[in-house]
PASEBA-1860 file (N, C-alpha, C; in nm, 3 decimals):
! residues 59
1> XXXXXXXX> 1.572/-3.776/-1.782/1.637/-3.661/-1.721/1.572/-3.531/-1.766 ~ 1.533/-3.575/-1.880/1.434/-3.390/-1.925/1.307/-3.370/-1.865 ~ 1.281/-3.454/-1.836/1.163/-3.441/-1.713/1.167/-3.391/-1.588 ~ 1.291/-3.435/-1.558/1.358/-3.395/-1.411/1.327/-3.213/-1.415 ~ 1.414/-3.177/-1.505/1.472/-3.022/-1.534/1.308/-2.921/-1.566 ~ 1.216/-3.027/-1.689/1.089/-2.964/-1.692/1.038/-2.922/-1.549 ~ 1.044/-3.034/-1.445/0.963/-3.025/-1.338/1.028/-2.934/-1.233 ~ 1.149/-2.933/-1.198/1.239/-2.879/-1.182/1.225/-2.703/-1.228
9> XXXXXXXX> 1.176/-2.710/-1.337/1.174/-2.542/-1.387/1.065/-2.497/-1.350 ~ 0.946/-2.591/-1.355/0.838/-2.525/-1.345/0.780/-2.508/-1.167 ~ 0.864/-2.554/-1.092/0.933/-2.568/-0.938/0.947/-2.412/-0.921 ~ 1.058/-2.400/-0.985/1.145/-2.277/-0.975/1.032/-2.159/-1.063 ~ 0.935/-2.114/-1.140/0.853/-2.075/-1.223/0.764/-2.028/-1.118 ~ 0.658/-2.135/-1.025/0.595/-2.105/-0.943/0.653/-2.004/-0.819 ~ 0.784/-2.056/-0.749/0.835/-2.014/-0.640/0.870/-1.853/-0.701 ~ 0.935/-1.826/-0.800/0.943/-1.695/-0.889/0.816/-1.581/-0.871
17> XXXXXXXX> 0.757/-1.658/-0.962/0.585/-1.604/-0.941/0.502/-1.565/-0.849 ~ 0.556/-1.614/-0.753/0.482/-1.626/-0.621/0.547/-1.506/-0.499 ~ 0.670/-1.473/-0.515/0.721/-1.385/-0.484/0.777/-1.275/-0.534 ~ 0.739/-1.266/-0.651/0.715/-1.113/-0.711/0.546/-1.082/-0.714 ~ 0.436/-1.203/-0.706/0.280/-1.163/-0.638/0.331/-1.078/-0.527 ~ 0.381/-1.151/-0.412/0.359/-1.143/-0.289/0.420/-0.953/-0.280 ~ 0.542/-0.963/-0.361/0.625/-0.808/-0.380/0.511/-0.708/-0.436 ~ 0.471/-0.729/-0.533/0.376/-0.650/-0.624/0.257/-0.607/-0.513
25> XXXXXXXX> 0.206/-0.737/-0.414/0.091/-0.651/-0.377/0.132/-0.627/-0.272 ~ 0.246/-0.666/-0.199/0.287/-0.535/-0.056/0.310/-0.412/-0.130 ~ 0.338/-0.375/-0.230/0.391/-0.222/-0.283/0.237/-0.163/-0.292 ~ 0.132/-0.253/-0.356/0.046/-0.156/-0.376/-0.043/-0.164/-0.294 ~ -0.016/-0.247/-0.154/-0.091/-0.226/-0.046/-0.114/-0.088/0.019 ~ 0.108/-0.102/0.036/0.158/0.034/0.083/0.110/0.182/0.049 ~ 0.087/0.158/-0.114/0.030/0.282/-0.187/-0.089/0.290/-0.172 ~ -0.196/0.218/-0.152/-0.328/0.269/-0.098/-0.304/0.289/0.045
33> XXXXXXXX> -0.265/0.251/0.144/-0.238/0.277/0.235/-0.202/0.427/0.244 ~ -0.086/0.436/0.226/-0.055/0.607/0.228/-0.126/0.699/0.135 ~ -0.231/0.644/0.042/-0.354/0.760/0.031/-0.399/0.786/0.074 ~ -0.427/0.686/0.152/-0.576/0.672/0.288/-0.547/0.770/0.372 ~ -0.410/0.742/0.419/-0.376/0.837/0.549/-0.356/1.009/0.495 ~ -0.332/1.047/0.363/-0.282/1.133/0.335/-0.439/1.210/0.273 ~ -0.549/1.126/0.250/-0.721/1.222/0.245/-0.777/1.223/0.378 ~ -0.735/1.135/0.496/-0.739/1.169/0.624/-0.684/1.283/0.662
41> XXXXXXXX> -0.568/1.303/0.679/-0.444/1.395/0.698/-0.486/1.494/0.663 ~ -0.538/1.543/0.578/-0.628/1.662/0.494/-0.762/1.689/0.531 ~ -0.846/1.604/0.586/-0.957/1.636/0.652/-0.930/1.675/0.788 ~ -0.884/1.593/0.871/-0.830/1.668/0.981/-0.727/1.743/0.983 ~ -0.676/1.799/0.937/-0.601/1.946/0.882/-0.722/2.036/0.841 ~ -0.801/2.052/0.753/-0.883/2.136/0.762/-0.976/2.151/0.840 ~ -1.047/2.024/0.927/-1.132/2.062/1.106/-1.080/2.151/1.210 ~ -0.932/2.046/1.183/-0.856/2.164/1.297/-0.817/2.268/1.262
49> XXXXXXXX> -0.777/2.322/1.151/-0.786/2.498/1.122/-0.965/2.571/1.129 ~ -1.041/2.498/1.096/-1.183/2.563/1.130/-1.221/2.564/1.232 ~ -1.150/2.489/1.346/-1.178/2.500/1.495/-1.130/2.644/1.541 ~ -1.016/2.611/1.518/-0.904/2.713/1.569/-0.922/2.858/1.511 ~ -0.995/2.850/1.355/-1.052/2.971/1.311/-1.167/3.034/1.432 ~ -1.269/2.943/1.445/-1.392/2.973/1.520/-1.357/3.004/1.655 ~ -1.238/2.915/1.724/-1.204/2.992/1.859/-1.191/3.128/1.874 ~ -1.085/3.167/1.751/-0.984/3.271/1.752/-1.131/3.413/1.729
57> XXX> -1.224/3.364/1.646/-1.310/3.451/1.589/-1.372/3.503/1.727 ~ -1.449/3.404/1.831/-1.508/3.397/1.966/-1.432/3.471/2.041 ~ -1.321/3.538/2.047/-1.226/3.596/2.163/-1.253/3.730/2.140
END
């Protein structure tokens, strides 16, 4: 029967493990993700004010 419970734990150990992996790297997927978009976000934020500078300058 202590075999049962060993195997049994280490059942439950993996399935544990495996879904706080799976948690851990959606979070820090998410967080490179929204860097990405947010040094994008900032480059085109500053094109489009240097456009809109250079129009405004041309008039």
């Amino acid at each position: 029967m202590r075999t049962f419970w060993t195997v049994l734990g280490v059942i439950a150990a993996v399935v544990i493990a495996w879904v706080l992996v799976d948690v851990v790297f959606s979070v820090v997927w998410f967080l490179v993700k929204a860097l990405i978009v947010a040094v994008v976000a900032v480059v085109v934020f500053f094109v489009l004010r240097s456009l809109v500078r250079r129009n405004a300058v041309d008039r």
